[in-house]
N, C-alpha and C positions, 0 to 999 in steps of 0.2 A: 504494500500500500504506500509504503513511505518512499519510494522510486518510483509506482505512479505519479505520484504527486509533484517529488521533483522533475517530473519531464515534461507536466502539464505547463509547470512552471516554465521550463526551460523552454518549451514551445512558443510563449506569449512574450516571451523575453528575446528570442530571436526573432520573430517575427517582428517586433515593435524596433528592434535595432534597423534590422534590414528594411525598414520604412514601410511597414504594413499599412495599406490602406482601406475602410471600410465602407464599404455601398451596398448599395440596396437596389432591387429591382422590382417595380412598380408596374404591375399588369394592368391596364384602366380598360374598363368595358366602353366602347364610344358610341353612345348613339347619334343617328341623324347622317351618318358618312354615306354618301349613294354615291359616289364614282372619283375619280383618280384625284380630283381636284381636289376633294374632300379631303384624301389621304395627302397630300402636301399641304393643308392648310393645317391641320391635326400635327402633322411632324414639324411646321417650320413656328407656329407656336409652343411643340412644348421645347424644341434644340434651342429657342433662341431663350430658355428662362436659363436665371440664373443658377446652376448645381444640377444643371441636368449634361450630363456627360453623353447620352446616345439615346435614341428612340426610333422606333420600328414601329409605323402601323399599318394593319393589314385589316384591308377593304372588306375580304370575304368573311372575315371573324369577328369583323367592328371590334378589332383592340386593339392596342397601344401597348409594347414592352418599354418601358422606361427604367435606363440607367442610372440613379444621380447617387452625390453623395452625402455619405451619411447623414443622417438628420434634417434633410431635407423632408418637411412638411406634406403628406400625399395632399393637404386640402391646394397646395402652391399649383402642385399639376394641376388639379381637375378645375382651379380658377384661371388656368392658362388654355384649355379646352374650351371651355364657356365663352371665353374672349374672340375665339377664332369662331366662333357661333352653334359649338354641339355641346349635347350631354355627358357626364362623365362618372362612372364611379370606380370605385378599385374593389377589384377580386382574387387580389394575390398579389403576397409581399411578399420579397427573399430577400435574406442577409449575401453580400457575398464578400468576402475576405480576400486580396489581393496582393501578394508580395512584390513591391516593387524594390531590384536589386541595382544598385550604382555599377 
């Protein structure tokens, strides 16, 4: 137990050296999108907020994968969707952990 512990440790501690970084991915249901136009009004509102690192959204599915970084507010996204003139909610959040090496 006392060697799991220290590796848990040692995990969090190299990673945090080697500049870990932490984001989140932001699945948004989109209503109202009917054709291509839709889906570039939908991505260049939410690329262009602030702590949104990448976004994908696909017409046939009406969703939005969204990137951003950590602590980034999901209410930010779905008020940057509204702005470009559709609906928006979220149906799935993920943590994701990123090591960035110099």
């Amino acid at each position: 137990m006392v060697w799991r512990t220290f590796f848990v440790v040692l995990l969090f501690w190299s990673a945090s050296v080697m500049g870990a970084t932490s984001q989140q991915i932001f699945v948004l249901a989109v209503d109202g999108m009917t054709c291509p136009l839709c889906v570039a009004a939908v991505n260049k509102a939410l690329r262009t907020t602030d702590g949104v690192l990448s976004a994908k959204t696909n017409l046939v599915q009406t969703q939005a994968e969204v990137q951003v970084e950590a602590g980034l507010q999901a209410q930010v996204l779905i008020e940057a969707v509204k702005k470009a003139g559709y609906d928006a909610h979220i149906i799935q959040v993920n943590s994701v952990e990123e090591t960035i090496r110099d």
